[in-house]
Each structure stands twice: as structure tokens, then as C-alpha cells.
C-alpha positions in Angstrom: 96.2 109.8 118.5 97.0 106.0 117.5 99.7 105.3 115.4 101.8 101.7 114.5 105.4 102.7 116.1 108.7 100.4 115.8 108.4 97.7 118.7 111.5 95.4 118.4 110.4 93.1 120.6 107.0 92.1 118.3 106.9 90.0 116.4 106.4 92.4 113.3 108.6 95.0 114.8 105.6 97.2 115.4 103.0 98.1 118.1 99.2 100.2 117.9 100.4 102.8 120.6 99.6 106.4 121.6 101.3 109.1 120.6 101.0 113.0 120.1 98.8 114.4 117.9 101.2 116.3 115.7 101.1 120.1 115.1 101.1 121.2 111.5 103.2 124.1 110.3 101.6 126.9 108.5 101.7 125.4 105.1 100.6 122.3 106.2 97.3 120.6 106.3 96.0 117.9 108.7 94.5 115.2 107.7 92.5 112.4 109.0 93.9 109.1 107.2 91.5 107.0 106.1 93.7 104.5 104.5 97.6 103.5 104.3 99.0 101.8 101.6 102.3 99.5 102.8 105.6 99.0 101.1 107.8 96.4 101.5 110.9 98.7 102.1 109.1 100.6 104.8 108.2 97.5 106.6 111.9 96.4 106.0 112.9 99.4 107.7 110.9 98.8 110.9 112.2 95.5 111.1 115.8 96.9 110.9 117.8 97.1 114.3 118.8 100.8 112.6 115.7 102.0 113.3 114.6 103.6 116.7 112.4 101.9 119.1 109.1 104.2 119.5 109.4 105.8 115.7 106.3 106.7 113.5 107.4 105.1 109.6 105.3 105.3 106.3 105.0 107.3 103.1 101.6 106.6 101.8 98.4 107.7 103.4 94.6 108.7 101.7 92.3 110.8 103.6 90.4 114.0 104.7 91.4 117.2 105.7 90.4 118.2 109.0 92.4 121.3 109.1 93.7 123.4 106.2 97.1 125.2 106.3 97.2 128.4 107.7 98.7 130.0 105.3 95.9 129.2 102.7 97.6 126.7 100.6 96.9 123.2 100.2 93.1 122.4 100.3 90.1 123.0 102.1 88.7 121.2 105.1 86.7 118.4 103.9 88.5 118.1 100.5 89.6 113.8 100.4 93.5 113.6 99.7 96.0 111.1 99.2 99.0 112.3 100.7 102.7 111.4 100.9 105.5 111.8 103.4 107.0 110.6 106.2 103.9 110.9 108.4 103.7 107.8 110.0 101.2 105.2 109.8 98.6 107.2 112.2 95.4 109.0 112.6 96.0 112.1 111.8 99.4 113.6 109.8 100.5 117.1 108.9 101.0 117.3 105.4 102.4 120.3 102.9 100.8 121.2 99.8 103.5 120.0 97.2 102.7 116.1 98.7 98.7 116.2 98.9 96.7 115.3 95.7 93.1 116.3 95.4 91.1 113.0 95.3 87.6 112.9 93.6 84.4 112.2 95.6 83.0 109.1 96.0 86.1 107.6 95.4 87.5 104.7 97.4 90.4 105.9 99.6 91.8 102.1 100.3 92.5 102.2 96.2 94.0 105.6 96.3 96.0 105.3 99.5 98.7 103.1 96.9 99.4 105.8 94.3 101.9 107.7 96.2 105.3 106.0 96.2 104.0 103.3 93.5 102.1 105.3 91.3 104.4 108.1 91.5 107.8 106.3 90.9 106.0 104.5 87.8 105.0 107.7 87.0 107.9 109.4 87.2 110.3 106.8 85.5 107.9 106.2 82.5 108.6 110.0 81.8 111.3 109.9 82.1 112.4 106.4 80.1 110.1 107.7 76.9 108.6 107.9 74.0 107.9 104.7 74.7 105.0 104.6 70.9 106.0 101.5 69.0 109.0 100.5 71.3 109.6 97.0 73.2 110.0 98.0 76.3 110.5 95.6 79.5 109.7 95.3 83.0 111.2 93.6 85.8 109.6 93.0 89.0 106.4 93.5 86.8 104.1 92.0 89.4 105.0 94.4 92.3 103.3 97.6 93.5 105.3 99.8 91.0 105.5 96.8 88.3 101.7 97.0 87.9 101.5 100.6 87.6 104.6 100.7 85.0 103.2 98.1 83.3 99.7 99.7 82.5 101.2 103.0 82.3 104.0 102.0 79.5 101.2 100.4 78.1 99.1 103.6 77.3 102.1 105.2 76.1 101.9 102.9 72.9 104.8 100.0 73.9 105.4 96.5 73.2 105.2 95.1 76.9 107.4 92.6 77.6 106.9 91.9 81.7 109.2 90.1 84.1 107.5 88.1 87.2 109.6 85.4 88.9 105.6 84.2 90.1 104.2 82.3 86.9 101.0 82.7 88.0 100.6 86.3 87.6 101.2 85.6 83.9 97.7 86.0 83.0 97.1 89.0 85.3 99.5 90.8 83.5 98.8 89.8 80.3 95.4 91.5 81.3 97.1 94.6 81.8 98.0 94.8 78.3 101.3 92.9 78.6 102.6 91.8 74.9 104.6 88.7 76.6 105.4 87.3 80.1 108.8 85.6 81.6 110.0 84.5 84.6 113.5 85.7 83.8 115.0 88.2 81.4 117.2 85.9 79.9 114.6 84.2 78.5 113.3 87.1 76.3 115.0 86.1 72.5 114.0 89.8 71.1 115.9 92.9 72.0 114.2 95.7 74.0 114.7 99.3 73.6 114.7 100.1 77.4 114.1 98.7 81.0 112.3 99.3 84.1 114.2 97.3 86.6 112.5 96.8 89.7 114.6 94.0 90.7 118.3 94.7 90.5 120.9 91.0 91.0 120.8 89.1 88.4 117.5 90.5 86.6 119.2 93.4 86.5 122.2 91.6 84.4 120.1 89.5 82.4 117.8 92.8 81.5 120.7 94.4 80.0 122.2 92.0 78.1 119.0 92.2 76.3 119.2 95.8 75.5 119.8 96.9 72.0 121.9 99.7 71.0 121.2 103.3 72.3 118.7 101.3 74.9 118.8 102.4 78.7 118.4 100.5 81.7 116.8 102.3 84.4 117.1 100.7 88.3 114.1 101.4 90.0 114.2 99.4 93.1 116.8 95.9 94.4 113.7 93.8 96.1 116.4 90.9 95.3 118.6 92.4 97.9 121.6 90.7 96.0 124.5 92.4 93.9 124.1 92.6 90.1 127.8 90.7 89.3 128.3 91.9 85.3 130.5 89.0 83.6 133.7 89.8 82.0 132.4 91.2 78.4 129.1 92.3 79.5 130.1 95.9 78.8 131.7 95.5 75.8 130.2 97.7 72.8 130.2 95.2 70.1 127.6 92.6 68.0 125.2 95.8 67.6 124.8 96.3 71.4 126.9 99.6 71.7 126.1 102.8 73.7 124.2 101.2 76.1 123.5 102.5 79.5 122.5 102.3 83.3 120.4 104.8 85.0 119.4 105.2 88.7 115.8 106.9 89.6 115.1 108.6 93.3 111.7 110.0 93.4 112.8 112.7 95.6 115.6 114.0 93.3 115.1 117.6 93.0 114.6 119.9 96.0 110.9 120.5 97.7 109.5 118.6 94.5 104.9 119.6 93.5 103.5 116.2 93.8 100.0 117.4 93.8 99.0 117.4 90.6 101.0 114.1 89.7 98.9 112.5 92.9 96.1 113.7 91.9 96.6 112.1 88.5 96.5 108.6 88.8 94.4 108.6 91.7 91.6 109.8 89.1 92.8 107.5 87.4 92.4 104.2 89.3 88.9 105.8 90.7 87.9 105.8 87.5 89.4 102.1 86.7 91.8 103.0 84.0 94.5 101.9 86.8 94.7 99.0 88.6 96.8 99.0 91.8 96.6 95.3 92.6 95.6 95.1 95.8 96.2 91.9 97.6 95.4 92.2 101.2 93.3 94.7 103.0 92.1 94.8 106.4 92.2 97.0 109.3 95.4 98.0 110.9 94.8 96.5 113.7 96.0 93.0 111.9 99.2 95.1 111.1 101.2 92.1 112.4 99.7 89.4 109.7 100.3 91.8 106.4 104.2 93.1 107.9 104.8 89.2 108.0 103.1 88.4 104.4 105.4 91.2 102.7 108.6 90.5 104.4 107.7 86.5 103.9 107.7 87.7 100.1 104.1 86.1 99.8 102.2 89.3 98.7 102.7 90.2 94.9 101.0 93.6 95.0 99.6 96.5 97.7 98.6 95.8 101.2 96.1 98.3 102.2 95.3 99.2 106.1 91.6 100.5 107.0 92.1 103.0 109.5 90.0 103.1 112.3 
């Protein structure tokens, strides 16, 4: 099969190149992949001298099985899947029942192909961050591939939006995904929020809590700044009604051999069906891998890049 594999000497790091077709276990599923979604820390990775030449990198795939599991779980062949694990980017991947969503028919698998690490981590840390009904609640990073999901998610689940996107010109965008108010920087919001999806880390993740209210909590989703978040002396300090205040850390793969399936399956219905918008901004086939790598690591993609297998 073809596959994208680490080539330090491109200029993206990455090369189309034959490889093995793999050989699924007996829980596991093959699929064909339709569709890979990219994310910047995947792309990162490959371009990292850490990484070995000739490896097979990516999380988030949507496709068909060709194969089901031996062992009768998963799906049946034919069923369209979006799919997550450390596959590759690649034809075909060998996939295990807890990370394989059901995707509905007729449904466009370029959409669907960004719900798994997105999707899920919004998912995931809107769950876990709530009841969000009636509560301010903001968003760093808000422009980003998990931003937009969080966004529209934590909107449905009843709370004042207040989104963070260093790119002014998303303002309106997000304002369209139900956003109550938009900023460039959390220290420019004057109101106090009762929690935080940080996406960001540095200084957003500073400023973000300094805006917290008592009881509120902070939780770090992702560090696209790549810089340390440098608290100034007092920051901590419980007093002038900001007291018991805290800083959470999210992993999506926390808890041991973790069911995805039904929380893939989710919000893929739910972007086929347009109540979810993942915000693509570039699709094309992966054989112009080398022009989307060097649009997300140039930092001028706000949103998903989507590959067309094929």
C-alpha cells in the first residue's frame, strides 16, 4: 500500500512511499481510508529529528471497512467509519473496535475524517468542565480545530461564550458559532468567567486565569504557543474574591483501552447532519501533502486540513 512516511530530507519531512499492507489482529478491522484529517502536532512530530526516518504517523482517518475483525466485533464490511489511532496516514489501517465510529451513509468522509482527536478532546473536556447552562465560559485558541468544536459544543450546553483568537478576522466566524464575545487576548475580557478551555497555554494561559472567578477551573487542553506560562508573583494568591481557583490538565487517552465508538460516532452524525462545523480550511489530495505540512507548521491555517485519499 501507499502511505506518507517521515523523510527528513523533504522538505515537509515526509515522502508518498510503499510500504506493507498491515495485518489486523483479531479484533481489528481494516479499513480503506478515504480521508485523513491533519494536526498540527502530528506534523510537528514528523518534522522532529526524534522521529525515525521511514515511520507511518497520524491519528485521524474516515473510511470503509474492507475487512471485519475476526473475532466479530467492530463492524461489518462495507459499514463507513471514522477511525482513530496511530495508523498512519495510509491506504488501508487496522483498527480495534473501541477507536472506530459508525458513520452515517451518504455522508461526506473529508468532514468526518476531523472528529477524532478534535472532536473528541472538545468532547471530552466539555464533559468534563460542566454544567456549563447559564455560565460564562471562555475559550482560548477558539479558532483552531478543537476551538471550533468547544466552541459550538459549550454553546449547546447553554453558556455564555466568550472566545479567544489571536486572528481578528475569525471574529465573525465565531461569532457565527454562537460566540457571546470575541478577543484577541484574555486580558482583554473585563467580566469574570466561570471556567476555561485553554488551547493555547504561555501567556493566554496566564491571562485566562487571572480572569477566573472564585471556584472557576482552568483546564489546559493543548500549548500551540510552544512558550512557558510565567505566573507573576501574586497570581496565586486567594484574595479580592478570586479564591479556590484551579488548573487542570486533559489527556484524551487517560484511562486504559478507552470505547471511543459511540463518542466518534457522535459528532460525526453530528457535523453530517450540519449541527457541527469542523472548519475546514484546506483540502486536497495527499499527494500535495508537502503544501498543507508547510501551511500548518507556517501557522497560516486556522482550522482542519483534510487529505483526499487516492
Amino acid at each position: 500500500m501507499r502511505a506518507l512516511v517521515v523523510d527528513h530530507s523533504a522538505a515537509a519531512h515526509l515522502s508518498l512511499a510503499e510500504t506493507p499492507d498491515p495485518a489486523p489482529a483479531p479484533d481489528e478491522s481494516l479499513v480503506r481510508a478515504e480521508a485523513v484529517s491533519l494536526n498540527y502536532g502530528e506534523v510537528r512530530g514528523a518534522a522532529g529529528p526524534q522521529t525515525p526516518e521511514g515511520s507511518v504517523i497520524d491519528w485521524d482517518a474516515a473510511g470503509v471497512v474492507v475487512k471485519a475483525a475476526a473475532d466479530g466485533s467492530g463492524t461489518a464490511e462495507g459499514t463507513r467509519v471514522v477511525t482513530l489511532g496511530e495508523a498512519g496516514w495510509a491506504e488501508l489501517r487496522a483498527v480495534p473496535a473501541n477507536l472506530l465510529g459508525v458513520v452515517p451513509e451518504d455522508t461526506g468522509l473529508g468532514a468526518v475524517s476531523t472528529v477524532p482527536v478534535a472532536g473528541l478532546s472538545a468532547l471530552h473536556v466539555v464533559r468534563r468542565s460542566g454544567p456549563f447552562l447559564g455560565r460564562r465560559v471562555m475559550i482560548t485558541g477558539a479558532s483552531g480545530g478543537v476551538g471550533r468544536y468547544a466552541v459550538r459544543l459549550a454553546a449547546r450546553a447553554g453558556a455564555e461564550l466568550v472566545a479567544i483568537s489571536r486572528n481578528s478576522a475569525q471574529a465573525d466566524g465565531l461569532r457565527s458559532l454562537a460566540a457571546h464575545e470575541v478577543h484577541t487576548d484574555p486580558a482583554a475580557v473585563e467580566q469574570p468567567v466561570s471556567a476555561v478551555l485553554d488551547n493555547v497555554g504561555g501567556q493566554q494561559l496566564v491571562d485566562a486565569f487571572a480572569a477566573l472567578q472564585a471556584h472557576g477551573v482552568l483546564v489546559n487542553v493543548g500549548r500551540s504557543s510552544e512558550a512557558g506560562a510565567v505566573f507573576p508573583p501574586g497570581a496565586l494568591r486567594g484574595d479580592e474574591g478570586r479564591h479556590d481557583r484551579s488548573i487542570r490538565t486533559f489527556f484524551l487517552f487517560a484511562g486504559p483501552a478507552t470505547d471511543f465508538s459511540a463518542d466518534l460516532a457522535w459528532p460525526a452524525a453530528e457535523v453530517a447532519a450540519g449541527r457541527l462545523d469542523p472548519g475546514i480550511r484546506w483540502r486536497g489530495p495527499w499527494t500535495r501533502y508537502q503544501e498543507a505540512a508547510q501551511a500548518l507548521l507556517g501557522r497560516r491555517l486556522r482550522g482542519k486540513a483534510v487529505w483526499d485519499i487516492g
